[in-house]
Each structure stands twice: as C-alpha cells, then as structure tokens.
TIMARVO-116053 format. One record per residue (C-alpha): residue in one letter; x, y, z; residue number from 1. Coordinates in nm, 2 decimals. Each point is the difference from the previous one (the first is absolute). Layout:
# TIMARVO-116053
+------+--------+--------+--------+-----+
: type :      X :      Y :      Z : seq :
+------+--------+--------+--------+-----+
:    A :      X :      Y :      Z : NUM :
...
+------+--------+--------+--------+-----+
END
This chain:
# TIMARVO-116053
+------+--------+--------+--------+-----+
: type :      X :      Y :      Z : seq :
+------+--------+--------+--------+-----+
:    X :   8.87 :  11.03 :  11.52 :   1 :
:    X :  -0.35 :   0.06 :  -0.14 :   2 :
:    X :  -0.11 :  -0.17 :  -0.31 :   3 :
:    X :   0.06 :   0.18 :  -0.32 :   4 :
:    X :  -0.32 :  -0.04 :  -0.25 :   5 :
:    X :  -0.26 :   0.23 :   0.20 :   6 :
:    X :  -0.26 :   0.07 :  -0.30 :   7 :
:    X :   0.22 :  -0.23 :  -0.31 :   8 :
:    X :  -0.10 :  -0.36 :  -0.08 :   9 :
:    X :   0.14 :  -0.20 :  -0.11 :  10 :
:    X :   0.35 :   0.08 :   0.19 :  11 :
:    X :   0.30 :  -0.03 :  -0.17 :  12 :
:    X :   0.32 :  -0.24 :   0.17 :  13 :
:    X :   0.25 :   0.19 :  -0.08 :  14 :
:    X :  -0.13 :   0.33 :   0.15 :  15 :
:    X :  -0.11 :  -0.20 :   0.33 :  16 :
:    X :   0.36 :  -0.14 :   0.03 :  17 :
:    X :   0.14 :   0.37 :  -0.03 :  18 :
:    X :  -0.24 :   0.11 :   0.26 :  19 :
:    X :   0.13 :  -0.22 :   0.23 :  20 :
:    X :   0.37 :   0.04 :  -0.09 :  21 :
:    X :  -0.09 :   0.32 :   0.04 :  22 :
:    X :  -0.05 :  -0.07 :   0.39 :  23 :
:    X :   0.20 :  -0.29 :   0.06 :  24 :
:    X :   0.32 :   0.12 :  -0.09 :  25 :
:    X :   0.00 :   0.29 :   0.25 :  26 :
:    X :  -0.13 :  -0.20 :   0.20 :  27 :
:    X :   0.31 :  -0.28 :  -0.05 :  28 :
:    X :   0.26 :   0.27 :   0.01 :  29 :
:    X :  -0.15 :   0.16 :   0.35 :  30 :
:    X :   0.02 :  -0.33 :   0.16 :  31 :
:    X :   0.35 :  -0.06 :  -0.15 :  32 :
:    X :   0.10 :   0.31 :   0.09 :  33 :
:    X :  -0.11 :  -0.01 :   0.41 :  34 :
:    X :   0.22 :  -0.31 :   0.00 :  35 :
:    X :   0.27 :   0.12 :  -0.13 :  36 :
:    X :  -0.02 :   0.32 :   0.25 :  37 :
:    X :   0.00 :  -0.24 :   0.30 :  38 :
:    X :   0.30 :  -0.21 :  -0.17 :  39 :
:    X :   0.19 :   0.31 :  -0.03 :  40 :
:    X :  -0.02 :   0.09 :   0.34 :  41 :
:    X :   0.16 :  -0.35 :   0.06 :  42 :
:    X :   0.26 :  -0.05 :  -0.22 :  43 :
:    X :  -0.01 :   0.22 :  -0.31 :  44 :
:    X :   0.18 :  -0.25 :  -0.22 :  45 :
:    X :  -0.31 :  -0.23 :   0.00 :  46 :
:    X :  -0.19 :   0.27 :  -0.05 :  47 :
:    X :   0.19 :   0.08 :  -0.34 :  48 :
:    X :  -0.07 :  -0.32 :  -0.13 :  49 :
:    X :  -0.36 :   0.00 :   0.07 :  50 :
:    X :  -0.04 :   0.31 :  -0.20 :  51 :
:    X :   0.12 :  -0.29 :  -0.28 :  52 :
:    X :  -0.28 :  -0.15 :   0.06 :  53 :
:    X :  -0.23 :   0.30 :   0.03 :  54 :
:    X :   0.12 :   0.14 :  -0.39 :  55 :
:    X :  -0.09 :  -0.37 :  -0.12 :  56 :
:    X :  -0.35 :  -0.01 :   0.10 :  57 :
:    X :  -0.04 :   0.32 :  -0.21 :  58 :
:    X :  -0.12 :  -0.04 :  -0.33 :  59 :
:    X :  -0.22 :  -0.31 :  -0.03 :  60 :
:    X :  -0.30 :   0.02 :  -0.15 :  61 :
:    X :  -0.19 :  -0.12 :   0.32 :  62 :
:    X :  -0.18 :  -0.27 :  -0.15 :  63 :
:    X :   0.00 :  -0.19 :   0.29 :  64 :
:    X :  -0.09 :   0.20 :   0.27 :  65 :
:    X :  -0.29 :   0.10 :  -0.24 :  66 :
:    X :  -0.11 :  -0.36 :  -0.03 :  67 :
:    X :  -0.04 :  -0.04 :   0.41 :  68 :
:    X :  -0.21 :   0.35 :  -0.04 :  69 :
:    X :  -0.21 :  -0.17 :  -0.27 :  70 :
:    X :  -0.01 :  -0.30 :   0.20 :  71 :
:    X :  -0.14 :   0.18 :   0.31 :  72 :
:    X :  -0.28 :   0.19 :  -0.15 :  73 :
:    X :  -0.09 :  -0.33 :  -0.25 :  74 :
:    X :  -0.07 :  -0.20 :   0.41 :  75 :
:    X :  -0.12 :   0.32 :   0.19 :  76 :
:    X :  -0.22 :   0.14 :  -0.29 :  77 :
:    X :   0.13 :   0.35 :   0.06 :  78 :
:    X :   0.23 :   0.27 :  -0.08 :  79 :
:    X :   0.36 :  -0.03 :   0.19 :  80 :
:    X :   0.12 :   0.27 :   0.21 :  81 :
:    X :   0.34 :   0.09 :   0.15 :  82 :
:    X :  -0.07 :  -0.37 :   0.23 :  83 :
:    X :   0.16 :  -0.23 :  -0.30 :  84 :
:    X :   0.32 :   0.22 :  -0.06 :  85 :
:    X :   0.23 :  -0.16 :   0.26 :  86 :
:    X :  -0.13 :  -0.42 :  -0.16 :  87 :
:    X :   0.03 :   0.16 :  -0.40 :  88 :
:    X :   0.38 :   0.11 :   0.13 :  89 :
:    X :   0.08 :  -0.28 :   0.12 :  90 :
:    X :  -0.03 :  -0.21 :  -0.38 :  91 :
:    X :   0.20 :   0.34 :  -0.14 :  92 :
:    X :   0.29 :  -0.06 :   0.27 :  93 :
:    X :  -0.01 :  -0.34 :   0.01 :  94 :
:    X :   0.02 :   0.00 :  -0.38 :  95 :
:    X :   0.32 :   0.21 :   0.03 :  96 :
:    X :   0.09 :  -0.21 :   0.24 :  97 :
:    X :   0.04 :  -0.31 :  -0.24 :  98 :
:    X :   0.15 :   0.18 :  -0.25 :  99 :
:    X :   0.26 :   0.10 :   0.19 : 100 :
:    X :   0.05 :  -0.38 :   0.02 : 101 :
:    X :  -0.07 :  -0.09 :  -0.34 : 102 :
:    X :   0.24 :   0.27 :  -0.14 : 103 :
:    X :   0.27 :  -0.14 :   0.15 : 104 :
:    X :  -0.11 :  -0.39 :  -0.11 : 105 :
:    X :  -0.01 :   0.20 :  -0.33 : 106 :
:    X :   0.27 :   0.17 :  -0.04 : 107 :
:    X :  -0.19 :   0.27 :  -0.08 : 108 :
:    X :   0.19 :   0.36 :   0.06 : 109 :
:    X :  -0.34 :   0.17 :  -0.10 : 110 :
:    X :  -0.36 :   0.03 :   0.13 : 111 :
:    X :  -0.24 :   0.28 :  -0.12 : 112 :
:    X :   0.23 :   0.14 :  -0.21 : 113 :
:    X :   0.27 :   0.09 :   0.26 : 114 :
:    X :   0.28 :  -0.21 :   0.24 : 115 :
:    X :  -0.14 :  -0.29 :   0.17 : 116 :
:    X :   0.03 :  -0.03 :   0.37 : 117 :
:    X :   0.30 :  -0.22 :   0.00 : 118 :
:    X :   0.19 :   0.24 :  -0.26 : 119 :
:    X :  -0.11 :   0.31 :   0.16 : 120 :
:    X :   0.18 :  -0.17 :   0.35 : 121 :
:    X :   0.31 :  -0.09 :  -0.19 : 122 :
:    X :   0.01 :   0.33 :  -0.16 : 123 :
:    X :   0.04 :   0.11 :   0.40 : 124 :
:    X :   0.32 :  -0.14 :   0.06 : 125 :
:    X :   0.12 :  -0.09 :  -0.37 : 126 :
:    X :  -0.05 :  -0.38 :   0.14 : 127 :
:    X :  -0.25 :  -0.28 :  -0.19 : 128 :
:    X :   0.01 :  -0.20 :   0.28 : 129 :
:    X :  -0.08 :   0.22 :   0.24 : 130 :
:    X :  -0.31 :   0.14 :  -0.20 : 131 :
:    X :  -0.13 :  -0.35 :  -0.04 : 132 :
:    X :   0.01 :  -0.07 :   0.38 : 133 :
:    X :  -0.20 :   0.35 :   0.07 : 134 :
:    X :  -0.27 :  -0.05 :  -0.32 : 135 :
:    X :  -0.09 :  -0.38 :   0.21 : 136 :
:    X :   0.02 :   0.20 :   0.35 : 137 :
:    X :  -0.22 :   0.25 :  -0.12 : 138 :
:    X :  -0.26 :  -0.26 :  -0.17 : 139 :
:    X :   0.03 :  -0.16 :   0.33 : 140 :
:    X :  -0.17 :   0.33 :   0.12 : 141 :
:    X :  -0.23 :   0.07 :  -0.23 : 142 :
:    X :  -0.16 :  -0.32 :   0.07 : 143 :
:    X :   0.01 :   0.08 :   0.35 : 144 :
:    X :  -0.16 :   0.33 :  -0.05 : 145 :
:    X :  -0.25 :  -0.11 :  -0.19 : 146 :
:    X :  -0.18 :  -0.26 :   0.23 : 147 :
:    X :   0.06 :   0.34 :   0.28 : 148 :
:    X :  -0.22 :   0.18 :  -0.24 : 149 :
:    X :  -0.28 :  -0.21 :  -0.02 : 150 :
:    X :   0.03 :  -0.12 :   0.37 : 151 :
:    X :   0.00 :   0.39 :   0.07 : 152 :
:    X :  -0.30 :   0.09 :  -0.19 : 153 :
:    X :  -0.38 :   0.08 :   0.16 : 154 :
:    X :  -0.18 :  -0.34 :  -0.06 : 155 :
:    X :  -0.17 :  -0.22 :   0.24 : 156 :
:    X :   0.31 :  -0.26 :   0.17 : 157 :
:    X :  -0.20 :  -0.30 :  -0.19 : 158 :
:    X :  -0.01 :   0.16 :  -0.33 : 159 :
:    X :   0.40 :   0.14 :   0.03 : 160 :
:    X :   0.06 :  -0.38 :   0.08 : 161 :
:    X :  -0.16 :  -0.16 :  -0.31 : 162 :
:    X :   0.15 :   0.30 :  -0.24 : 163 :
:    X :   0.31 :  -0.14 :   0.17 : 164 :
:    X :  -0.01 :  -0.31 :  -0.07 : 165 :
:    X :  -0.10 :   0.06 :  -0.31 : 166 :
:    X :   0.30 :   0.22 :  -0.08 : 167 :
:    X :   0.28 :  -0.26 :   0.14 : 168 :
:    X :  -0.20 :  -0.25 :  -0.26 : 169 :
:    X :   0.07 :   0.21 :  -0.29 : 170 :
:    X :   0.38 :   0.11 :   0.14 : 171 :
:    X :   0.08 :  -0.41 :   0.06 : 172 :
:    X :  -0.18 :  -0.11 :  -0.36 : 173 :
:    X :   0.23 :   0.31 :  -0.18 : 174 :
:    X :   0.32 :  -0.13 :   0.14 : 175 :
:    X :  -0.10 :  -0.38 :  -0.09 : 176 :
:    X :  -0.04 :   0.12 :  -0.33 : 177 :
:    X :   0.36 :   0.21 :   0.02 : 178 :
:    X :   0.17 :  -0.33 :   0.11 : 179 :
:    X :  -0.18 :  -0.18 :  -0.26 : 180 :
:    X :   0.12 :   0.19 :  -0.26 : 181 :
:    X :   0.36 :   0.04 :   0.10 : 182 :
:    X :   0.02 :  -0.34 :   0.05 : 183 :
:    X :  -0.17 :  -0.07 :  -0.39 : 184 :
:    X :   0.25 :   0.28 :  -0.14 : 185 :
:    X :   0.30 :  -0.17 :   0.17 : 186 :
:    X :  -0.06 :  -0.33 :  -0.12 : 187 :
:    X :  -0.11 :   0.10 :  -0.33 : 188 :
:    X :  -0.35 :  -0.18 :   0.03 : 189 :
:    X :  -0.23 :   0.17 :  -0.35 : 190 :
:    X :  -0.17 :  -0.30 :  -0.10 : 191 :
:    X :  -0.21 :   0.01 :   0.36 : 192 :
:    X :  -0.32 :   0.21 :  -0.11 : 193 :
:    X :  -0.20 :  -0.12 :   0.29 : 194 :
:    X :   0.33 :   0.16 :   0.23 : 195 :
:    X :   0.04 :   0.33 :  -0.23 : 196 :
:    X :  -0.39 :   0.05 :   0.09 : 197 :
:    X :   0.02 :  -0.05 :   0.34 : 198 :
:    X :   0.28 :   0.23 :   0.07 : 199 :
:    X :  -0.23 :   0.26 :  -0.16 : 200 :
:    X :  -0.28 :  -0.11 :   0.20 : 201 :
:    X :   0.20 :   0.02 :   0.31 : 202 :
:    X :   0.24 :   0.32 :  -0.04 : 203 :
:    X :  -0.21 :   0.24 :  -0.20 : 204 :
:    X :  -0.37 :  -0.10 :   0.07 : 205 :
:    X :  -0.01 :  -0.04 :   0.39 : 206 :
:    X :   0.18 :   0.36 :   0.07 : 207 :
:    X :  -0.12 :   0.18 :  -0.36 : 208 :
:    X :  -0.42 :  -0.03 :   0.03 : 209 :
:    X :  -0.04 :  -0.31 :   0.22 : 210 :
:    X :   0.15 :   0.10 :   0.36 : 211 :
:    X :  -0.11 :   0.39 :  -0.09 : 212 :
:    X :  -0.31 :  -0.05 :  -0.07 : 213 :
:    X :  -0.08 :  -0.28 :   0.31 : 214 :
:    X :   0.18 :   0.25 :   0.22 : 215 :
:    X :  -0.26 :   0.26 :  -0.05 : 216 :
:    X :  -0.26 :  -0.18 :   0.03 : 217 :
:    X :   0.06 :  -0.18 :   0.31 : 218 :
:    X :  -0.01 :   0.31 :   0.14 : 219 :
:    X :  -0.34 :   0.08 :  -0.17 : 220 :
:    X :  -0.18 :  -0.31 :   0.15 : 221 :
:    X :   0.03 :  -0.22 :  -0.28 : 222 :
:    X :  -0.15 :  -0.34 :   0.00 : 223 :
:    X :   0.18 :  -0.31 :  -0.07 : 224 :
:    X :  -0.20 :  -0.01 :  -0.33 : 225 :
:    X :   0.16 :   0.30 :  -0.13 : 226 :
:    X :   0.35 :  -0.07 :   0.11 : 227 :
:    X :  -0.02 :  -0.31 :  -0.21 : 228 :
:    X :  -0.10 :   0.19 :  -0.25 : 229 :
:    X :   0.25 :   0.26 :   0.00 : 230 :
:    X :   0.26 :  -0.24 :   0.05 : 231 :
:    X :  -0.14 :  -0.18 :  -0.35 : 232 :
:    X :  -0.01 :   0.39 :  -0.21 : 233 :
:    X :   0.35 :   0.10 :   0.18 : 234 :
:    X :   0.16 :  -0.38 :  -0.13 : 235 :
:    X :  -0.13 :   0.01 :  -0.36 : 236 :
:    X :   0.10 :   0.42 :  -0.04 : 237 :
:    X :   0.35 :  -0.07 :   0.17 : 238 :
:    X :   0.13 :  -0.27 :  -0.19 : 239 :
:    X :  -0.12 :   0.21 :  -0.32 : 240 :
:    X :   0.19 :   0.28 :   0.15 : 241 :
:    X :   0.27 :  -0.17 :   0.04 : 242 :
:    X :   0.01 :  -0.17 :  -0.36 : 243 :
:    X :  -0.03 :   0.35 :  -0.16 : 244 :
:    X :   0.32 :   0.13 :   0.26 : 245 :
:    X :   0.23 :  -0.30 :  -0.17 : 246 :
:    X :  -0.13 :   0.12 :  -0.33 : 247 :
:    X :   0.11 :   0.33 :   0.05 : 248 :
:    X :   0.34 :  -0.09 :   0.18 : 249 :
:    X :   0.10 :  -0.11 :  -0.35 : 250 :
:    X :  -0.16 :   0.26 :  -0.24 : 251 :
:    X :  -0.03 :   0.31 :   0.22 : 252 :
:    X :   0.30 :   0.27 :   0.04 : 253 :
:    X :   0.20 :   0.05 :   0.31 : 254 :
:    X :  -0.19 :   0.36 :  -0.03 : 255 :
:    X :  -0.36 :  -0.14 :   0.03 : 256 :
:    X :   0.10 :  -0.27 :   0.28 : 257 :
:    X :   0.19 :   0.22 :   0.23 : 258 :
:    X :   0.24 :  -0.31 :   0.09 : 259 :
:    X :   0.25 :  -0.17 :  -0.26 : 260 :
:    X :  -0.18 :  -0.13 :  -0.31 : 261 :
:    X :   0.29 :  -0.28 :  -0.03 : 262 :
:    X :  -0.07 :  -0.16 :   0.31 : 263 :
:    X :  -0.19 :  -0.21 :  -0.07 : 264 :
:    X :   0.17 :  -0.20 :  -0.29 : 265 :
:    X :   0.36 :   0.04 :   0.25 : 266 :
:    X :  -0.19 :  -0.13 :   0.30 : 267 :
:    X :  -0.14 :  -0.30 :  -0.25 : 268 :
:    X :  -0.35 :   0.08 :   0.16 : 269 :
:    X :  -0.24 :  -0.31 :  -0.03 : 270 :
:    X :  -0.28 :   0.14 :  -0.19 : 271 :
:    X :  -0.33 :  -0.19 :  -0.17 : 272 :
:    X :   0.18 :   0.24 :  -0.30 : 273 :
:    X :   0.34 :  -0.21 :   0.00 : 274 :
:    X :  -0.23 :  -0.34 :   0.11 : 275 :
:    X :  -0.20 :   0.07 :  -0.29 : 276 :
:    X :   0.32 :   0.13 :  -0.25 : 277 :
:    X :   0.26 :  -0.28 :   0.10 : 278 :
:    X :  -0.34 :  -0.26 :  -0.05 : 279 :
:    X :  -0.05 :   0.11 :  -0.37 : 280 :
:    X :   0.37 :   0.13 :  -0.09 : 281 :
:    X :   0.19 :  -0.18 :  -0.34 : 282 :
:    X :   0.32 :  -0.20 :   0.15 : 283 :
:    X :   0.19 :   0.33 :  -0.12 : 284 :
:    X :  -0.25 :   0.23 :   0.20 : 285 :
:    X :   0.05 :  -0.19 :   0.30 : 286 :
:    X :   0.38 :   0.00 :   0.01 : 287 :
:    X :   0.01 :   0.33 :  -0.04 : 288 :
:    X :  -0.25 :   0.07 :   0.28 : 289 :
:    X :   0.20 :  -0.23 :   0.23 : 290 :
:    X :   0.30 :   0.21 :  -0.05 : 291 :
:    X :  -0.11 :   0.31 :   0.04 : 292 :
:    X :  -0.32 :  -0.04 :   0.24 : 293 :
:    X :   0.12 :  -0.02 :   0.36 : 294 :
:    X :   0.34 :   0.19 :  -0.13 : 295 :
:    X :   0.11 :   0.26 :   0.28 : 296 :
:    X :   0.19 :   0.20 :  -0.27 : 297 :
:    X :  -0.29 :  -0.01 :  -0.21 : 298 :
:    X :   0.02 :   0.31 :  -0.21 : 299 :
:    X :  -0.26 :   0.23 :  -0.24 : 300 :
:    X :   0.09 :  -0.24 :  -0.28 : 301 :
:    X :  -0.09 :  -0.32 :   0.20 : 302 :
:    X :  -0.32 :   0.18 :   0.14 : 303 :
:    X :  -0.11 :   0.07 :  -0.37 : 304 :
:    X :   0.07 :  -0.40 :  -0.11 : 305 :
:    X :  -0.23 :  -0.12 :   0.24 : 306 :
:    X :  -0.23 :   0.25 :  -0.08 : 307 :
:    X :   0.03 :  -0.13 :  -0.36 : 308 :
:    X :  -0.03 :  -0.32 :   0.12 : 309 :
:    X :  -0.31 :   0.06 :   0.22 : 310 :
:    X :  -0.17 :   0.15 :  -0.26 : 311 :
:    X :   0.07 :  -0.26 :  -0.31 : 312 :
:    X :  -0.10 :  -0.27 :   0.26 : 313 :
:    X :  -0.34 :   0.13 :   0.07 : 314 :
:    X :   0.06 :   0.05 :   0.38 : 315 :
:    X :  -0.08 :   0.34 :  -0.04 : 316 :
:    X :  -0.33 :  -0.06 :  -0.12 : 317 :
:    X :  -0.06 :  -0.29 :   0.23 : 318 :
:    X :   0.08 :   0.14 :   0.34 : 319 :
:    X :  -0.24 :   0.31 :  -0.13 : 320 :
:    X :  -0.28 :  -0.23 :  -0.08 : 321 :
:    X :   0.05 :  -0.17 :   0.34 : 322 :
:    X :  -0.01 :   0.30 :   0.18 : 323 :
:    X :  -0.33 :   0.10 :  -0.14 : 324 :
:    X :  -0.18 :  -0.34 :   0.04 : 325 :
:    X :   0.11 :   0.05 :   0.41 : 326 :
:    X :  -0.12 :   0.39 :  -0.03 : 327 :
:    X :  -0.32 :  -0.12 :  -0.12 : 328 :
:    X :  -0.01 :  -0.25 :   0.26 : 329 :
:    X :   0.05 :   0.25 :   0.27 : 330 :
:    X :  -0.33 :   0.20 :  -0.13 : 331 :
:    X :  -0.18 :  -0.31 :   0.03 : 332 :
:    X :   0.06 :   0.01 :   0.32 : 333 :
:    X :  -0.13 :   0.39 :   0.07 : 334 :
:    X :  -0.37 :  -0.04 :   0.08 : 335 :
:    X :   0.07 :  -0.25 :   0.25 : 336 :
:    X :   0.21 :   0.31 :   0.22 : 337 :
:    X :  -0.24 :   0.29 :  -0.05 : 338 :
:    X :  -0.34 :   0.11 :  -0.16 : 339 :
:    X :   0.08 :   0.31 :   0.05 : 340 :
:    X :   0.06 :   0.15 :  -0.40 : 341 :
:    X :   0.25 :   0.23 :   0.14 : 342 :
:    X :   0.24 :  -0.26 :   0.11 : 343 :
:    X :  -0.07 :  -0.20 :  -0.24 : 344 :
:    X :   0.09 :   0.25 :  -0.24 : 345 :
:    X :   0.35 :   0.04 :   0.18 : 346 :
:    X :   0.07 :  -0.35 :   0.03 : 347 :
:    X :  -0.06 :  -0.08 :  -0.37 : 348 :
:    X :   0.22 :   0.32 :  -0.04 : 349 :
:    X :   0.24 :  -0.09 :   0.18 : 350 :
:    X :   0.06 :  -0.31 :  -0.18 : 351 :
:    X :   0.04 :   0.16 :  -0.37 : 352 :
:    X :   0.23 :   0.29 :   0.17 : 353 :
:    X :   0.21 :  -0.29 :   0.17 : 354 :
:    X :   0.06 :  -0.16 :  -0.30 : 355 :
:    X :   0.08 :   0.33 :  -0.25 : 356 :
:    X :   0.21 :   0.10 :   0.27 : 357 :
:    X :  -0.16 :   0.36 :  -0.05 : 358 :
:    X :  -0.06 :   0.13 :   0.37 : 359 :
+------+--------+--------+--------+-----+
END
C-alpha cells in the first residue's frame, strides 16, 4: 500500500482514496473471507450469514480507512505500506458495522444502492423479524472484528493500545450521538440547535474524519499536539459533512443516495434543516410540516412539501452557509497538523470533496 503521487504534486484526494480502496477492499474481503472459512467448518449456517456481512462491506468508498492511512503518514512523515491495512479495515468494518445498526433504527431496506443487512436476512426466511435480530447480531460482529483487526496488526503493544483506546472513543461518542438523536426524533425536539449540532458532532464527526484520522496517527507516533489538532479539523469537517448529508436526504433521489430518499421526512429526522425551517415557517408552513414531518407513511408528495417548505424558508440556504463557515474552520486548522504541502493539499481536499459529495 505504497503512496500514489511518485513524480505529481500537488496529489489529488480523490485519486489517493482510490488507491487505497484499491488495496483495502481486497484486503477487507480476504479477512472476511478466512473467517467465514473457519465458520463454515463449524456450523455452515453462521457461516451463511456472515457472507451477509461480507457483500455489505463491498462497495463503500473507503473514506475512512483512507483517513487512518492519511493519518499515519501525516505522524510518521512517510509513505504507508501494507503495515496500516489491517487499522484502515477496521473504520471500513466497523462503519458497516453501524450501519447495520442504524438501518434497522432507520427503517431503511437499502444501503449502497442494494438490500440492507436486516432486509437481505429477512429475505432468507421471508421473516422481518428474524432479519432484524441477524442485521444487530451481525453489527455485534463487525464491531468485534474490528478491534481484532487493529489488535492483530504489526505495531509496537503501546502504540496498538493508544490506537485502541482511541478507537472505542470514537465507537462510544457515535453511539451517544445515535441515542441522542433517536431520543430527539422520538420526542419531536427541533427547536434544540445546540442538541441537532451535537448529534452531528458526536455520530458523524468522531467515526467520519475524527476517530480515522487519530487512529492512524497513533500508530504513526503522533504527539498530543497533533491529536488535538486532528480532533479540532475532524470536528469542524464532520459536522459540515453531516449538515450537507440532511441536505441531501431531502433534495437528492433514492438513485444518488443508495438508501430510501423518504426516510428521512418518515423517520421525522431532527435536522439544523427542520430546526432552522419549523423556526422561520408561517403558522400555515408549520402545520403542514408538523403533519407530514415525522409521518411514517410519508409519501413522494409529502417529501416534495417539505422540500417546498425548506426551500421557501431559507433552510436550504442557511444549513449550506453553515456548513461552509465550519469547512473553512476545519482549514484553519490544517497548518497546525502538517507542513508538509502534500498533506496539506489532501486535507484541504478532502474538505471541499466531503462537502460536494464528489469522491
């Protein structure tokens, strides 16, 4: 897993994050694929629902595991090799991991374009149920396998224990932030921006740049210093990330999202978009909004009112201007994690190609 820009500056983000999808994922799939082996010799029924698990972590885009490569070379000043494969698989199954989870919070019978965990499972045996219970066993495992990963890989004990630790921070912060926001949704809580924030702060920025990026470099030698800093950057670009997601859970197709574009107006999802549209909204906006957002038979037509509604109230525009103050932010904070132009270069990058949602 040899860096990718041997005679090109500046590099370019998007073709180092293919370079190491381009490693990872076999990578991913080898590992899954020993374990399944050594279920099947055990009981091949398990072993047939871990091959669930194994088609679900194909198909990402491998941000993540990119991030703890990025990490690693920003604290150890040099290239990666095959070393930081097993820590950058770990984000990549741990993120399918949660999603497993979160699809099923969701309701959401799609991810990447094709049957979610829990509705590939039910499709099994023909039973919702039972592909809910396997989609939360199976998260239950990625998790698992994802610490075994990094506690498996070739670094020093005392650096595999501080990446550790700093993983289980990031896994703990992301399901505060889950619980957060299913307890906001359920009780219908929009006019809490300081709450709508930190759920993006805690779900999307610790596991999205934050944790990644920490991860690496933990097992680069990083100094306190630059852990700060990282965690600073990977908090301002997360939240930003996140507020551009909720932007294009409501104006984005099913197509483009690869997971059911009404979702988010059925599921009622507390958003800084509905904090900001329920805030301005004319008494006649907001009844309608009250009836339709959170509506679990929420159809096309209700999914185009709020758009309207988002739109005429400026929340649109808002959340947008929102997330760039926060991506300009992050930049800020670049020269304090690496001199180095290179990296520099990818981390300022990386926070325009987060926010098009271009990778």
């Amino acid at each position: 897993m040899t860096t990718a820009f041997t005679g090109r500056y500046p590099p370019d983000i998007g073709e180092y994050v293919r370079s190491c999808k381009k490693n990872l994922e076999p990578y991913i799939d080898r590992f899954l694929a020993g374990l399944i082996a050594e279920r099947e010799r055990a009981d091949g029924r398990i072993a047939a629902l871990y091959g669930l698990f194994r088609d679900a972590c194909g198909g990402g885009k491998c941000i993540r595991g990119s991030l703890v490569r990025l990490g690693y070379e920003i604290a150890s000043d040099h290239p990666a090799g095959d070393e930081i494969l097993p820590a950058a698989a770990a984000f990549e199954v741990f993120q399918t991991a949660i999603l497993a989870h979160d699809d099923v919070i969701d309701r959401s019978p799609l991810r990447r374009g094709r049957d979610s965990i829990w509705q590939a499972a039910a499709r099994l045996r023909g039973d919702h149920h039972y592909g809910i219970s396997q989609a939360l066993c199976l998260g239950d495992v990625g998790i698992a396998l994802a610490s075994r990963l990094i506690a498996g890989s070739s670094f020093e004990p005392d650096k595999k224990i501080k990446a550790l630790k700093i993983f289980l921070d990031a896994q703990l912060n992301t399901v505060d932030g889950e619980m957060l926001d299913v307890l906001m949704s359920h009780q219908k809580d929009y006019g809490d921006e300081e709450g709508v924030l930190r759920i993006a702060a805690l779900k999307t920025a610790w596991y999205t740049v934050i944790g990644p990026l920490r991860l690496g470099a933990a097992l680069g030698g990083a100094s306190p210093s630059l852990l700060d800093a990282m965690k600073s950057y990977g908090m301002a670009l997360g939240v930003a990330f996140q507020l551009r997601d909720d932007v294009l859970g409501i104006e984005a197709a099913q197509e483009e999202m690869g997971k059911s574009g009404v979702s988010d107006v059925a599921e009622g999802k507390v958003t800084l978009l509905a904090h900001h549209a329920m805030k301005q909204a004319s008494p006649e906006q907001l009844k309608r909004l009250m009836r339709v957002y959170g509506l679990e038979t929420a159809a096309e037509a209700d999914r185009e009112a709020v758009r309207g509604i988002f739109e005429t109230t400026g929340a649109f525009s808002e959340v947008a201007r929102r997330a760039e103050s926060l991506l300009t932010e992050a930049k800020a904070v670049i020269p304090d994690m690496t001199r180095d132009p290179g990296n520099a270069a990818l981390l300022t990058q990386l926070g325009d190609m987060m926010l098009q949602r271009k990778f």
